[in-house]
C-alpha positions as CSV (number, residue, x, y, z in Angstrom):
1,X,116.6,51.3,83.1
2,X,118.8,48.9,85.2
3,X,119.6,45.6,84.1
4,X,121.6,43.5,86.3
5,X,123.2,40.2,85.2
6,X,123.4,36.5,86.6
7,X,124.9,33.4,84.8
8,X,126.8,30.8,84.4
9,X,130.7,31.0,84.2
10,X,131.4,27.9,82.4
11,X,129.8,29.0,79.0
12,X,131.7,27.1,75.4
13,X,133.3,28.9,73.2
14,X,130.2,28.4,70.4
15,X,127.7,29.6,73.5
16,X,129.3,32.9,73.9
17,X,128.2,34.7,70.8
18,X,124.7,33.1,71.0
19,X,124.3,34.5,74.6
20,X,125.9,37.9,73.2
21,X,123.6,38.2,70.5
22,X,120.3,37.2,72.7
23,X,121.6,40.1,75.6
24,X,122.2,42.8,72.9
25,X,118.4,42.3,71.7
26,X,117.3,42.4,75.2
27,X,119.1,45.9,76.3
28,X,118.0,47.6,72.8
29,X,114.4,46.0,73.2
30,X,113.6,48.2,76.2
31,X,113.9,51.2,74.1
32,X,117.6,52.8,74.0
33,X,120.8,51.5,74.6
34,X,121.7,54.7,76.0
35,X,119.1,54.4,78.7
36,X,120.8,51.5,80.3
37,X,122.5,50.9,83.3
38,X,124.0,47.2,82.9
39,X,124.8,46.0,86.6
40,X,127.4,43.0,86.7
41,X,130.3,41.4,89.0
42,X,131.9,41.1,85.4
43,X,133.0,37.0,86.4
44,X,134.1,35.2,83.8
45,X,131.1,34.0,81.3
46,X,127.5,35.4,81.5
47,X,128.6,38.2,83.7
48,X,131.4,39.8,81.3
49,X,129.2,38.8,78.2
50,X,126.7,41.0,79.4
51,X,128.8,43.7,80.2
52,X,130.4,43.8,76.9
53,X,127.2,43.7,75.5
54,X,125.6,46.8,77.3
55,X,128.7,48.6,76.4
56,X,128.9,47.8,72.9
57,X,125.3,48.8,72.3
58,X,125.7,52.2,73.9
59,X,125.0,51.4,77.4
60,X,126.7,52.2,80.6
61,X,128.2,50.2,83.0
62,X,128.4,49.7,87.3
63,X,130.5,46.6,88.5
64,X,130.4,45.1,92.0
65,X,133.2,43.1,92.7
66,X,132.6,40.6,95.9
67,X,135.7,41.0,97.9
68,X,139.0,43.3,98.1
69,X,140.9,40.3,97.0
70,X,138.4,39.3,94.5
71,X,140.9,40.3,91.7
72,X,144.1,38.5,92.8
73,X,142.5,35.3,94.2
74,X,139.6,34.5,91.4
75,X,140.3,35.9,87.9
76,X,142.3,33.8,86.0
77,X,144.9,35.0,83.8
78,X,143.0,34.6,80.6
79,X,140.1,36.6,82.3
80,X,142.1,39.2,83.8
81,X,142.3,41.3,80.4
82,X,138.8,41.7,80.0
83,X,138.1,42.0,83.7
84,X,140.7,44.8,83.3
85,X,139.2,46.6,80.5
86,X,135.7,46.7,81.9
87,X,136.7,47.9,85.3
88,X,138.6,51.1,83.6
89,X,135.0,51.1,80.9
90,X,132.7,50.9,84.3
91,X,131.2,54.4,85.4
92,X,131.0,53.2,89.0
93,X,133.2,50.4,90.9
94,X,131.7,49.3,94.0
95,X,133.8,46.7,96.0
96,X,132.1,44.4,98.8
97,X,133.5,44.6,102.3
98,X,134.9,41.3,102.2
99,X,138.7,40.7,102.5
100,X,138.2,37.1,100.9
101,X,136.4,35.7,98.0
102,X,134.1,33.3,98.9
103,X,130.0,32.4,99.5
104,X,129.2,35.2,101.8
105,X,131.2,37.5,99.4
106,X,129.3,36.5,96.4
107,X,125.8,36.5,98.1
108,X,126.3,39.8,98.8
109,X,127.4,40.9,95.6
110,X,124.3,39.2,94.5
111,X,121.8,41.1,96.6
112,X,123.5,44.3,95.4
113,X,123.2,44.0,91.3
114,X,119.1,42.0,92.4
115,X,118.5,45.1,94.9
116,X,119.6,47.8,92.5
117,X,118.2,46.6,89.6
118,X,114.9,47.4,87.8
119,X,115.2,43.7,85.8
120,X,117.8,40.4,85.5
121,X,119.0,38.8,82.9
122,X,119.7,35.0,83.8
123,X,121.8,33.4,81.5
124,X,120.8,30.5,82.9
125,X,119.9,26.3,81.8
126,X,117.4,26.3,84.4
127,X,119.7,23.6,86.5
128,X,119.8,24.1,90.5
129,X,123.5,24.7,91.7
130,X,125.2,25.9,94.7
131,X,124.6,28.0,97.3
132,X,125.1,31.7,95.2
133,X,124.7,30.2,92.4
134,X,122.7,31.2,89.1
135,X,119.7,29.8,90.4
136,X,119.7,31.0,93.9
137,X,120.3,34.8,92.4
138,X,117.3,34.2,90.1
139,X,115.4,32.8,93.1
140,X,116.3,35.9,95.3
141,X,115.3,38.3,92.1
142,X,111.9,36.8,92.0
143,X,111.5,36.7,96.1
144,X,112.2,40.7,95.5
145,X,109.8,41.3,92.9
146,X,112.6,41.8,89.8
147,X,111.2,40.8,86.9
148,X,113.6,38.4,85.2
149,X,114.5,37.2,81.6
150,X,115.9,33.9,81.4
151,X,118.4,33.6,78.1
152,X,119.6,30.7,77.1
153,X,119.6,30.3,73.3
154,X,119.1,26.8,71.7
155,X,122.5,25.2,70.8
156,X,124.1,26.8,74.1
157,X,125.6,24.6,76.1
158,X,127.9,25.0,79.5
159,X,131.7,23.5,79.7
């Protein structure tokens, strides 16, 4: 089973272990850790949550990172351990074709984890957003057919 990952960046501190919790029932729900395949950009927030979580129940890893500069230009330095750490953890690291960071590098990225996916998790409040945005991604899973689990535990709240 693939699971690929969409969410919001901005999660609080109090919303993190809430969302961990409700992804780690949600990869050992579809019978074995060890069966899974999480799929993530590993952003800061949802995406790295759920990455941590499919690792930490057993689970593999595949990260697709949106540009060649995605690295240096985006993750901040109090991201960059963790971002670290589940690059070296990943199985597979596939980097988009883009030099910059930007929309049309995260779009992409998107319609990689949706289009190699067998499900999405959206760690999502159900708001609208921008244009690549955690709605848009959940729009585009459901376009595709990808069945998708919305989680978003009471008391979470974005920053």
């Amino acid at each position: 089973m693939r699971i690929g990952v969409t969410g919001h960046m901005n999660l609080t501190a109090d919303t993190t272990p809430l969302v961990y919790a409700e992804i780690t029932r949600q990869i050992t729900a579809v019978g074995g850790a060890a069966e899974v395949t999480g799929v993530s950009c590993i952003a800061r927030g949802a995406d790295s949550v759920f990455a941590r979580a499919a690792l930490d129940a057993g689970g593999r890893l595949e990260v697709v990172v949106p540009s060649r500069n995605y690295r240096e230009r985006k993750v901040k330095p109090d991201h960059a351990p963790l971002f670290d750490e589940l690059v070296q953890r990943a199985e597979r690291v596939q980097v988009m074709d883009f030099d910059d960071a930007g929309a049309e590098a995260y779009e992409a990225a998107n319609e990689v984890v949706v289009g190699s996916c067998d499900r999405l998790i959206a760690v999502w409040d159900g708001e609208g957003g921008e244009r690549g945005g955690t709605g848009s991604v959940v729009a585009l899973a459901r376009e595709r057919g990808v069945p998708v689990t919305v989680v978003w535990p009471e008391g979470s709240a974005r920053g």
